[in-house]
C-alpha positions as a printed Julia matrix, in Angstrom:
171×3 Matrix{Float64}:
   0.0     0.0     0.0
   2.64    2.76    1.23
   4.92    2.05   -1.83
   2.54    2.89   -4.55
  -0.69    5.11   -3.23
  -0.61    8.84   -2.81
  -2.94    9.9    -0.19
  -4.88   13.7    -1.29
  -6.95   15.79    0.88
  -8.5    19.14    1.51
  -6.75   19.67    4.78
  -9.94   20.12    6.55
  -9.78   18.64   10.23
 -10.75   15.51   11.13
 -10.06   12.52    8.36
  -8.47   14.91    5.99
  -5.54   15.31    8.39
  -5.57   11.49   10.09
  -5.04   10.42    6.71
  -2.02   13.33    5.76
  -0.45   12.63    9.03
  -0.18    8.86    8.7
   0.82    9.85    5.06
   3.75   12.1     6.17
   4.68    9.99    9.03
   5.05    6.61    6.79
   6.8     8.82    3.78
   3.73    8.07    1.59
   3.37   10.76   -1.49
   0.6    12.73   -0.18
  -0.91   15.85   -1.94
  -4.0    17.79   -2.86
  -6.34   21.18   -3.04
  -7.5    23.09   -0.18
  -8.95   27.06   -0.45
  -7.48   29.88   -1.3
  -5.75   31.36    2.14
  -5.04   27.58    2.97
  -8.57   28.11    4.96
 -10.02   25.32    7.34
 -12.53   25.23   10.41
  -9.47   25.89   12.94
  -7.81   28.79   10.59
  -4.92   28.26    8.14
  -4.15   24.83    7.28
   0.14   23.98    8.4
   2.22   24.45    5.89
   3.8    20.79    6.35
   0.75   19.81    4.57
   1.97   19.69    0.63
  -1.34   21.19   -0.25
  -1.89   23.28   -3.49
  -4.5    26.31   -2.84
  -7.43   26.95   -5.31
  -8.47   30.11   -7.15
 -11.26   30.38   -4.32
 -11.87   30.14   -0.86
 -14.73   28.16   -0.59
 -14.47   24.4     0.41
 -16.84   22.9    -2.43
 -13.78   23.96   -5.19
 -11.31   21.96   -3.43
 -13.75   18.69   -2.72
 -14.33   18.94   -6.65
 -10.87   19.25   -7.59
  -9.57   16.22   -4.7
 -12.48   14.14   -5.91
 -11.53   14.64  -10.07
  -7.86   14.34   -9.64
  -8.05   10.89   -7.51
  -8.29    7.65   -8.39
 -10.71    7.21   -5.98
 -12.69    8.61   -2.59
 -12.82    7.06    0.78
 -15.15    8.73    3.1
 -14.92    7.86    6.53
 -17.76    8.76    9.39
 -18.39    7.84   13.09
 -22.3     7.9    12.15
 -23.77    6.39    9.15
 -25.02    9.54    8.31
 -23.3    11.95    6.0
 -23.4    16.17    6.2
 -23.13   18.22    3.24
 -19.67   18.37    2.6
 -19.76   14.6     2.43
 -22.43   14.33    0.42
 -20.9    16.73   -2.34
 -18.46   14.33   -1.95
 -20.83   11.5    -3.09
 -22.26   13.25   -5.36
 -18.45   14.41   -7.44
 -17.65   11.04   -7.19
 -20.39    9.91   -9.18
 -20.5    13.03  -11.53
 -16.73   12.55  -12.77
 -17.43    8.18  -12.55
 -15.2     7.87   -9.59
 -15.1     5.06   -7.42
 -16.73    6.44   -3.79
 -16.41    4.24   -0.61
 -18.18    4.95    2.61
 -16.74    3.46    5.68
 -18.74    4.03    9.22
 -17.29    2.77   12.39
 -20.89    2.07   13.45
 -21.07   -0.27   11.14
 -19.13   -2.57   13.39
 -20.35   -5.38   10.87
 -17.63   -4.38    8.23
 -13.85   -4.68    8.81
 -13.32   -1.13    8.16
  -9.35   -2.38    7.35
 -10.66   -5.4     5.04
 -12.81   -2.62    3.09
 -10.48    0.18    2.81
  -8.22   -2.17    1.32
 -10.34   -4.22   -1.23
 -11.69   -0.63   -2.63
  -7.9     0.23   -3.5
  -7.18   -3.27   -4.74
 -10.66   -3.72   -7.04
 -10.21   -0.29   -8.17
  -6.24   -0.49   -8.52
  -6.42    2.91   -6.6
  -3.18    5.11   -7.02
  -4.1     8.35   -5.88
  -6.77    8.06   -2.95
  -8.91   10.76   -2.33
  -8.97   10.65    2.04
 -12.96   12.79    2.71
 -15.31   13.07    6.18
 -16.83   15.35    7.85
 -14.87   17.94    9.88
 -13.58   17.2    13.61
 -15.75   19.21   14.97
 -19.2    16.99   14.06
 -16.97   13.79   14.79
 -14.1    14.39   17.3
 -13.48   10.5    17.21
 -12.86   10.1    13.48
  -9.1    11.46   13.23
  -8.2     7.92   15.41
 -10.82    5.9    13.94
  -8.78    6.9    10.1
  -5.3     6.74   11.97
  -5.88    3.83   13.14
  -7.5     2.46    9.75
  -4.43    3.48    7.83
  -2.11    1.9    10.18
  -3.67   -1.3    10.68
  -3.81   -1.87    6.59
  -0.12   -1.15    6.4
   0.24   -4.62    8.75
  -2.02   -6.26    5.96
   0.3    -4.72    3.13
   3.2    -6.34    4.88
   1.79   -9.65    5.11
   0.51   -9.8     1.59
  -2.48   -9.15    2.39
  -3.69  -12.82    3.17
  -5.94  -11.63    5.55
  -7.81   -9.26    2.93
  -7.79  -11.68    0.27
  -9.29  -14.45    2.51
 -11.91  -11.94    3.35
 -12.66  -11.4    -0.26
 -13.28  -15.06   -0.94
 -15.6   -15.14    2.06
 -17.78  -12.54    0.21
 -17.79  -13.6    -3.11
C-alpha cells in the first residue's frame, strides 16, 4: 500500500488530516487542493501539509478538484449519516465516474481495514482521495482513520492474506 498510493486531501480537520499525518509519518506521497488562504474550520491549514490552494476560498472547489484528480474517494464517518460536505463528496464522485467508498465505524459489521483495502485493490487505486466530515461533528474520526491506515499497512506487509481471505468469504 505505502509504496505505490498517494494519499490527497482538503486539509480540513478531522479525516483529511488522520489520513495526511499517517501519510507524512510513513513517507507516503501525499498531496491535494484546499482554499485559497489555505482556509479550514481551525484557521490556516500547516504548511507541512503539501497542499496546493485553489483560485477560491470556498471548500466545495477543493472537494471537486480532490475528488476529479483521484483515483478514488474514501469517506470515513463515526455515524452512518453523511453532512453536506460529504455528500458533495458522493455526489463528485459519481459526476466525474469515480469510485466512492463509505466506511462508518458504526457499522461494526464491516472490517473497516478489510474494506479500505479491497476498494484500492478492485479499483487499482493510485491516488486516494482521504474525505469526512470535519472534527468538529466527529471528534473521534481522526483515530478511527489513523488507526484504519495503520492497521492496513500490517495487511500490506503480510501480503495481504488476511484481505484476500476476506474477499473469498464474500464472493
Amino acid at each position: 500500500m505505502a509504496n505505490s498510493l498517494k494519499i490527497v486531501s482538503g486539509g480540513q480537520t478531522g479525516a483529511d488530516r488522520a489520513a495526511l499525518d499517517w501519510a507524512i509519518a510513513h513517507q507516503v506521497p501525499h498531496g491535494g487542493w484546499c482554499p485559497r488562504g489555505r482556509k479550514a474550520e481551525d484557521g490556516v491549514i500547516n504548511p507541512r501539509y503539501n497542499l496546493t490552494e485553489t483560485p477560491s476560498d470556498e471548500y466545495s472547489q477543493r472537494t471537486e478538484w480532490n475528488v476529479r484528480d483521484s483515483d478514488g474517494t474514501v469517506i470515513f464517518s463515526i455515524a452512518q449519516k453523511l453532512f453536506a460536505g460529504t455528500l458533495l463528496t458522493a455526489q463528485l464522485a459519481q459526476k466525474y465516474q469515480k469510485p466512492c467508498i463509505h466506511i462508518c465505524k458504526e457499522l461494526t459489521h464491516i472490517n473497516p481495514v478489510s474494506e479500505l483495502l479491497l476498494f484500492i485493490l478492485n479499483y487499482k487505486i493510485v491516488t486516494l482521495n482521504v474525505a469526512e466530515t470535519r472534527a468538529s461533528d466527529e471528534p473521534d474520526v481522526y483515530q478511527f482513520v489513523k488507526i484504519t491506515f495503520e492497521e492496513a499497512i500490517f495487511y500490506k506487509k503480510n501480503n495481504y492474506n488476511h484481505v484476500l481471505r476476506y474477499k473469498m468469504k464474500i464472493k
